[in-house]
N, C-alpha and C positions, 0 to 999 in steps of 0.2 A: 504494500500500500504506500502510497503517496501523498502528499499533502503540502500546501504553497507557503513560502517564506515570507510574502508580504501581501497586502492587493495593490491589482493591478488594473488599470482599463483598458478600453480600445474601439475604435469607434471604427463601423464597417456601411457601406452605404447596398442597397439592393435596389433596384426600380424608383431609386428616388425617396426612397425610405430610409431612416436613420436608424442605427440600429447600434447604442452605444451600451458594451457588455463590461461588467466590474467583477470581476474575481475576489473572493473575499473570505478572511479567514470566519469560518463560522461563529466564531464569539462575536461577532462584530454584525453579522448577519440581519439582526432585527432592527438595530439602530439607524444602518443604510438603508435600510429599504425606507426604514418611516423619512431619512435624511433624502432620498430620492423622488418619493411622492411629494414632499414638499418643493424640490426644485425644480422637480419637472412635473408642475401641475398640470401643464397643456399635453402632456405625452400621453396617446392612446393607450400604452400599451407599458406596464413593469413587470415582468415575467420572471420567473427564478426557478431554480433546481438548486436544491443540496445535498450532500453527504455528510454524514459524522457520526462519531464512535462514540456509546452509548456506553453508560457504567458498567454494562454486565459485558460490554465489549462486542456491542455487534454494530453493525453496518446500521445505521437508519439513513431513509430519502425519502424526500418528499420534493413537488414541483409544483407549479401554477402557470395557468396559462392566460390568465387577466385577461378573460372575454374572448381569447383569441379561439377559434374553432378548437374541440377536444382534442387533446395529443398534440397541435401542430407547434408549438411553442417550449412549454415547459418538458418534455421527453427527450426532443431533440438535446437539449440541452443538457439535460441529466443523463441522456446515454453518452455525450462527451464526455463527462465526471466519471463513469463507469469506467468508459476507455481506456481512460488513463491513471484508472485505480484510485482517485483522486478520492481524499477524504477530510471534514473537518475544515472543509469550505464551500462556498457558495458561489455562484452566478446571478447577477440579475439585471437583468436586458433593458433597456427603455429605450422603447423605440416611438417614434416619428413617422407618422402616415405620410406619405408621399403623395399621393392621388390615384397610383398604379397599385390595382387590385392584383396580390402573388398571388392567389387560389391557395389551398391547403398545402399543395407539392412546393411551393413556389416560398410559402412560408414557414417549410419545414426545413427547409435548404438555407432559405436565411439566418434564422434564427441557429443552426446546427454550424453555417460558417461563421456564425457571430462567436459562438461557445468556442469552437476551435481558435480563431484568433485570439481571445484573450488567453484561452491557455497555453497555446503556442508562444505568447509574450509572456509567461508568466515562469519565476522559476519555482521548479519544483525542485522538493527534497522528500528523504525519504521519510514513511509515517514510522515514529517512535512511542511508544506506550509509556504515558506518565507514570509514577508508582509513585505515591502521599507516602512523605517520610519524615520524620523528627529526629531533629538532633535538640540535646540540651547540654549546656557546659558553665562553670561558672562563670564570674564574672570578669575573670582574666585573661579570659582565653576567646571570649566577645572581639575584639578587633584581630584577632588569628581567624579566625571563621571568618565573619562577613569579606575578610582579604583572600579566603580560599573560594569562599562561593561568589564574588565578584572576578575573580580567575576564570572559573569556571562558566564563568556566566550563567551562573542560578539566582532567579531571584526569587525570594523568599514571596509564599503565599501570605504570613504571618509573622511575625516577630512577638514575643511575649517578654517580659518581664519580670520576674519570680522574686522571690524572699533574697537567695542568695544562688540565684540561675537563670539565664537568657533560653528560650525556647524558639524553637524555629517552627516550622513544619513548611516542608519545600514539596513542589511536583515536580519531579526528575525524573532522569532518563534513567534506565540500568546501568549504563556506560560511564554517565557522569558521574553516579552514585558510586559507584566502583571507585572512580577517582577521587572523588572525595572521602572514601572510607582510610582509601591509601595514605591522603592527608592528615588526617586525622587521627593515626596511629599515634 
């Protein structure tokens, strides 16, 4: 599985239709859409498909095709995310009526070339499974930590406080953990 380092856009034109696609890490997912219907009030059309890994670790997706005939919109789309194994991010299209009627075939090919370019601009890496971890240590050994897990580039879900001990709890990777176990011998 796969999953993107940043979002990304990209703006593709078909018959005179605009057809601008955002690639988006799924946390982020709800915010751009409501930040998208706000800016493009006049666009017929905001369409989405996404992927992401659920607690118990499974695949969930769902799509929309915002009015556009059933299937021709949000499928295309999410079988791009399929393609490319893509998880733990989103697409979501907003597109601009042109005047030029695609028909179903016509809009399944756009909307499917619009998904492909954005992830063809987009870089992928690969998906790694978080694992919730806790470290606790006193309070002299606080700037030895945050200086390993700033190395490592973890950054802390939490930071806690204690009587006479700093508390973490981090979402890391296996690999990173590893590293930091090493550190902290």
């Amino acid at each position: 599985m796969n999953c993107i380092k940043k979002s990304i856009s990209t703006q593709t034109e078909v018959k005179k239709s605009k057809f601008i696609s955002f690639l988006v890490p799924y946390n982020e997912f709800r915010k751009i859409y409501q930040e998208l219907k706000n800016k493009h009030s006049k666009a017929n059309h905001i369409i989405y498909a996404y992927r992401y890994i659920n607690n118990y670790n499974q695949v969930v997706e769902n799509s929309s095709d915002d009015k556009e005939p059933k299937g021709a919109a949000g499928v295309p789309t999410l079988n791009y995310l399929r393609g490319k194994d893509l998880v733990n991010c989103a697409i979501l299209t907003v597109r601009y009526f042109g005047g030029i009627k695609l028909g179903i075939g016509g809009m399944i090919r756009a909307y499917g070339l619009s998904a492909k370019s954005v992830i063809d601009k987009a870089e992928i890496i690969k998906y790694e499974p978080l694992i919730k971890y806790k470290i606790s240590a006193y309070y002299n050994r606080q700037r030895q930590i945050e200086y390993y897990l700033k190395e490592l580039n973890i950054k802390p879900i939490n930071r806690t406080f204690l009587n006479d001990k700093v508390e973490w709890i981090l979402n890391i990777t296996e690999e990173k953990l590893y590293s930091l176990k090493k550190l902290l011998v």
